[in-house]
C-alpha positions, -999 to 999 in steps of 0.1 A, spaced: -108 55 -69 -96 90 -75 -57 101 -70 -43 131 -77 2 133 -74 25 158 -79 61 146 -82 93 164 -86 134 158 -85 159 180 -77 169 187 -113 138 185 -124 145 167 -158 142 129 -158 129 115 -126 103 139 -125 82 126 -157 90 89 -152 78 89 -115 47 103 -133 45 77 -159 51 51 -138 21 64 -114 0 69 -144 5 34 -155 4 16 -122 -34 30 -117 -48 26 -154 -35 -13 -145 -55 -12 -111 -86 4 -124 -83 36 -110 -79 73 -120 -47 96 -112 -37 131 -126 -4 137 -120 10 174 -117 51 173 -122 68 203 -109 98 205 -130 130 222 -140 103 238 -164 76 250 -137 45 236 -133 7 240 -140 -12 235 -107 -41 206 -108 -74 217 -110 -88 230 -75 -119 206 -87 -99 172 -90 -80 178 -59 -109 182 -41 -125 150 -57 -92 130 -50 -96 106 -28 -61 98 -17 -25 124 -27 8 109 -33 40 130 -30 69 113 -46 93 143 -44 126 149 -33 126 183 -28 103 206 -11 67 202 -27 53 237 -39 20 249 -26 16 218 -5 -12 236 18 -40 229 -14 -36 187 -7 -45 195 38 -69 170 46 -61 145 19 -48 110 30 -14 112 18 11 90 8 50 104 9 79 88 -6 110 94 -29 108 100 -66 125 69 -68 103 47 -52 77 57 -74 96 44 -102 102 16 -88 73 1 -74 45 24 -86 21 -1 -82 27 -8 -44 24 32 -42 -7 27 -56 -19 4 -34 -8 25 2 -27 52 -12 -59 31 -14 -52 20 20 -46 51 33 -85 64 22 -94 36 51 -74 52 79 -78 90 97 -69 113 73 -32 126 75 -32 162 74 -6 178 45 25 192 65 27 230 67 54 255 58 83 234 73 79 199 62 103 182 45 99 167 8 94 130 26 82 141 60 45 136 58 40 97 59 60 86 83 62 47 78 60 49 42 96 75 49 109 50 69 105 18 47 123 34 21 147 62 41 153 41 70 144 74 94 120 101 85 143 127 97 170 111 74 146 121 48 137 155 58 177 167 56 177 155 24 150 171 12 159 205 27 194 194 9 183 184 -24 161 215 -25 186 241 -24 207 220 -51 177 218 -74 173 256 -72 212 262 -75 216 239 -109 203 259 -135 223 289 -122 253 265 -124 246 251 -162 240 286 -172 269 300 -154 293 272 -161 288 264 -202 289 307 -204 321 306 -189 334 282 -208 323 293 -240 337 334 -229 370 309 -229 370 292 -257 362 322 -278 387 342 -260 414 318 -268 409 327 -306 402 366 -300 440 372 -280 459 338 -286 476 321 -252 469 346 -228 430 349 -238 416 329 -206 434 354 -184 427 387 -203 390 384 -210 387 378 -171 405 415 -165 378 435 -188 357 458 -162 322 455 -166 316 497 -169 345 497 -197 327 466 -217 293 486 -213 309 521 -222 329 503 -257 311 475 -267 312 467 -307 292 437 -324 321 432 -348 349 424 -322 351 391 -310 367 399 -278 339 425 -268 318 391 -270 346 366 -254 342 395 -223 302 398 -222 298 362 -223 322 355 -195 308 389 -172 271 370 -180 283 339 -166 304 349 -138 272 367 -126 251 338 -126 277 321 -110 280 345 -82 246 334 -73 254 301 -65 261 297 -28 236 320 -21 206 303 -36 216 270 -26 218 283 10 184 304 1 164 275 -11 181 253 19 160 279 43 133 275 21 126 237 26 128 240 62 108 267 68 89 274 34 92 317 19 101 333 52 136 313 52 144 329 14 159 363 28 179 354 53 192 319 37 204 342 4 216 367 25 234 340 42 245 329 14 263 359 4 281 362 32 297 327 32 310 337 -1 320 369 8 340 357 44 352 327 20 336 299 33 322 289 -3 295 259 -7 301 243 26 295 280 46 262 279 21 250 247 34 254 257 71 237 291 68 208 277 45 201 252 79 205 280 99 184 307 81 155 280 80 154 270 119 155 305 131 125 315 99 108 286 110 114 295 150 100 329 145 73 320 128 57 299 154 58 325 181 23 333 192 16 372 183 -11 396 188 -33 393 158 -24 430 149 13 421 138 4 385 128 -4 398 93 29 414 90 55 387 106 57 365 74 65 396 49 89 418 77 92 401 112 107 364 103 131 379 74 141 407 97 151 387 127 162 354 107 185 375 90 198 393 119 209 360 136 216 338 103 244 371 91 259 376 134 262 336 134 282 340 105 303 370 112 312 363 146 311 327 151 309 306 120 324 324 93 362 320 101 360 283 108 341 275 76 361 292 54 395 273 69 380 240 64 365 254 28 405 265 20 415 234 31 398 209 8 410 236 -18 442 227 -7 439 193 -5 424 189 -40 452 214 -54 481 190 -41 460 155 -49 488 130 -67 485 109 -95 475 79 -73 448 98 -51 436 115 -81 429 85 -98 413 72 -66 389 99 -60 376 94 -100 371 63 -92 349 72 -60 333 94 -78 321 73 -106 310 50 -84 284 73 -68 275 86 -100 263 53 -112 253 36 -78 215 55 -77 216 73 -114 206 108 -107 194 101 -72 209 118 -38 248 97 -35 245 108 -76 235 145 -66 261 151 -39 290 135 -63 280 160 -91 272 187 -66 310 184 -52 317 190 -86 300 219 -100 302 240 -68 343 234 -76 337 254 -109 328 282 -90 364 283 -76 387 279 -100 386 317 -117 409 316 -149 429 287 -140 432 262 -173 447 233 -152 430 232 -119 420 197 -101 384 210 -99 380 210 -136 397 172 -139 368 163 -111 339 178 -132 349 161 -166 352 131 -143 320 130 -131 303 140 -166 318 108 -184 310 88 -154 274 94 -157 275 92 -195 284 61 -192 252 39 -179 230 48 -201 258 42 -231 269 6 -214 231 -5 -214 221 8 -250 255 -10 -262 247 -44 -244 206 -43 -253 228 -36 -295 253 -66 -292 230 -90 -272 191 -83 -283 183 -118 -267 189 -106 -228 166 -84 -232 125 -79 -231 115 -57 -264 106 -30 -240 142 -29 -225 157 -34 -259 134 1 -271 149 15 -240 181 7 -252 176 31 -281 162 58 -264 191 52 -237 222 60 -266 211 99 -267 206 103 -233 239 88 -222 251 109 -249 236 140 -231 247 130 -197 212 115 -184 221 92 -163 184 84 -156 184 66 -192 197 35 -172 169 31 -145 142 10 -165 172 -16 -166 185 -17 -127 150 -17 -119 143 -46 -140 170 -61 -124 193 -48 -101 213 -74 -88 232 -80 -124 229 -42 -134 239 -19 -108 273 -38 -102 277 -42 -137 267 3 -142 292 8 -110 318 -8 -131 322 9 -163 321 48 -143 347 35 -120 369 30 -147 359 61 -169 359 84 -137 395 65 -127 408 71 -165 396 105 -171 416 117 -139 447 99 -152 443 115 -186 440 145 -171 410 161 -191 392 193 -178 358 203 -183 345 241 -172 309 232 -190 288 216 -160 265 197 -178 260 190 -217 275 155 -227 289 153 -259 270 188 -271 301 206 -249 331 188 -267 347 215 -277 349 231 -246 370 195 -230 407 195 -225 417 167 -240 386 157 -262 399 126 -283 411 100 -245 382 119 -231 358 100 -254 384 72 -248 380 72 -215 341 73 -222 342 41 -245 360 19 -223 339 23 -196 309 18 -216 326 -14 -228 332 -27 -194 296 -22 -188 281 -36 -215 302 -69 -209 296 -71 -175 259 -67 -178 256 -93 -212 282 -121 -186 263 -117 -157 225 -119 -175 240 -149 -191 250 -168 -161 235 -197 -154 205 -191 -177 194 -208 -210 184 -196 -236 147 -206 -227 151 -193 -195 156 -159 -211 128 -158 -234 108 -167 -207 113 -138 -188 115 -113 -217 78 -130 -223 68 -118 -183 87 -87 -188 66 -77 -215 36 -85 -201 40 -67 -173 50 -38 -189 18 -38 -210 
């Protein structure tokens, strides 16, 4: 048979390719053809018209909104989480032979969800399709607000660490007070503190766009390009009443119901051309901004200033609690949705802090950055010290899995807790507990939101930050080479690295 797949995760780095790999492999083993197209963090290039036509089956294993869905209607499709496809590729492989059996399954329109389309196939791995669809609509708006956060965020920090050097202690505050028309009016190439402010004016403005493209790209799940207007404008005024990311999430849902309301209304044919481009933004933004003014902006924004509060007057103890949450979710699905909302919480708290050099939000991100360095790091240290646990295409993993836990992919640690699960997800949950637990009690600060080791110099507290790192990827490592060696011989473990292996080729 003849697939065709298109798969995509919301950051649009890792998951992405590997669901693709893994779908590519799984069909070349069951005699079939499959072109995949992967919609990632770097765009995509659209299958040929020609193939999709020939397909005879689609499988979406996305977690955010698929683009251009409409050129897969008619095709029997099989819907699942990027995830899954990792996983069990192979089983994917199979629903979508069965599904050339049944009725074809129509693609969903402008407001399905990323996992909306197959509903049992949502069900067996979401538990309840609409489950899936909020998640999707969720997970879209982060994937769209990321870059803007990573290019906003390692700016930032960079405007800092060179202002620092340009005035001395007060550098952090004074390259935040430069005005934008004064900086454009005087700007010199030789001065470093022209540079410290341009950097940091760059930044800030990409980090003004946060809320609102989250909220934007929220409304543009739900109800596809006629949600985009009203959820950015939405957007905007969250920030602006002071209701931050949380005041982003709720106008993002609202902007996309009313778009996707609108939209359904049956018209004359003489304005049905015009309701996409004028109509649906028009009146989706009317009632998405008077929500927000009248009703919702007020209550957001207290319950927005009062996790502020909360985080600004967290303890010791609590502090070293909440690391340890959070590296727990960082590690528990390695880049999937409890990953995304722990790193989420995190970066949208960079956004908050302004010139601040000590606030809890910048502990919190340099938490959850070691925490999900540290997977990857614990596996490649444990497939080093104990070769013999491991099949040969685990133990290459291993080496791959050193620079990507270096570069904070947590993903690196996947082809292992797929493997097996039971000993390595405890073992990964572990070893971020700890380094998310220490790095609060150490007290580092990160304003870089992504980056690894590459953004060192821009860590409070560099040398028990990599501390912090080391032990946790020592926990892991001994927890995962104890609890593969339980109960097994050392026959027992060749045996397996032997099926391993030949399943993997």
């Amino acid at each position: 048979m003849k697939f065709v797949a298109v798969t995509s995760c919301p950051t649009g780095i890792a998951h992405t390719y590997m669901a693709a790999e893994a779908l590519e492999t799984a069909a070349a083993n069951a005699g079939h053809e499959i072109e995949v197209e992967t919609q990632g963090a770097g765009g995509f290039t659209p299958l040929d018209p020609a193939v999709i036509a020939a397909a005879d089956a689609v499988i979406f294993a996305a977690d955010v909104e698929v683009r251009d869905r409409e050129r897969f209607a008619g095709k029997p499709t099989v819907t699942t989480s990027v995830k899954s496809a990792i996983h069990d590729a192979p089983a994917l492989i199979i629903e979508a032979a069965n599904e050339t059996t049944k009725t074809p399954v129509p693609a969903a329109g402008a407001g399905g969800g990323a996992a909306g389309a197959s509903a049992g196939l949502a069900a067996k791995n979401y538990g309840h399709s609409g489950i899936a669809k909020v998640r999707g609509w969720l997970m879209t708006g982060v994937s769209y607000m990321i870059p803007f956060v990573a290019a906003g965020g390692i700016l930032i920090a960079i405007a800092f660490m060179l202002s620092q050097i340009a005035w001395g202690e007060t550098g952090v505050v004074a390259v935040t007070e430069v005005p934008l028309d004064e900086l454009i009016a005087n700007f010199s190439v030789v001065s470093l503190q022209d540079w410290a402010a341009m950097l940091f004016l760059i930044g800030a403005a990409a980090f003004g766009f946060l809320v609102p493209i989250l909220s934007g790209f929220i409304a543009f799940g739900i109800a596809d390009r006629p949600g985009i207007a009203p959820g950015i404008v939405g957007g905007f005024l969250a920030v602006e009443i002071g209701s931050g990311f949380l005041g982003g999430i709720v106008t993002g849902v609202i902007a996309g119901f009313a778009a996707l309301w609108i939209s359904r209304w049956k018209v004359p044919s003489a304005i049905r051309s015009i309701m996409p481009v004028v109509v649906t933004p028009l009146l989706a933004t009317l009632i998405t901004g008077a929500l927000m003014i009248i009703l919702l902006g007020r209550p957001l924004a207290a319950v927005s200033d009062g996790l502020t509060e909360w985080l600004n007057s967290m303890s010791d103890s609590s502090a070293i609690l909440l690391g340890v949450i959070l590296g727990l979710m960082m590690a528990f699905d390695m880049g999937g949705p409890v990953n995304k909302v722990a790193y989420s919480f995190a970066a949208a708290g960079l956004a908050t802090v302004g010139a601040s050099t000590d606030a809890p939000q910048l502990t919190i991100m340099a938490a959850v950055m070691a925490a999900g360095m540290v997977p990857p790091l614990g596996l490649a240290l444990a497939t080093t010290l104990r070769k013999r646990l491991f099949s040969e295409a685990e133990q290459e993993n291993g080496k791959a899995a050193w620079l990507l836990g270096a570069s904070f992919i947590t993903e690196g640690a996947i082809p292992f807790a797929a493997a097996d699960p039971i000993r390595v997800i405890p073992s990964l949950m572990a070893g971020s507990a700890v380094t998310g637990g220490l790095v609060m009690a150490f007290d580092n600060t990160l304003r870089a939101p992504h980056g690894g080791i590459w953004v060192l110099p821009l860590i409070g507290g560099p040398l028990t930050y990599l501390l912090a790192i080391a032990i946790g990827t020592v926990v892991t490592a001994g927890l995962v080479i104890t609890l593969k060696g339980l109960g097994r011989t050392r026959e027992d473990i060749a045996v397996e690295g032997e099926v391993k292996d030949a399943v993997t080729v």
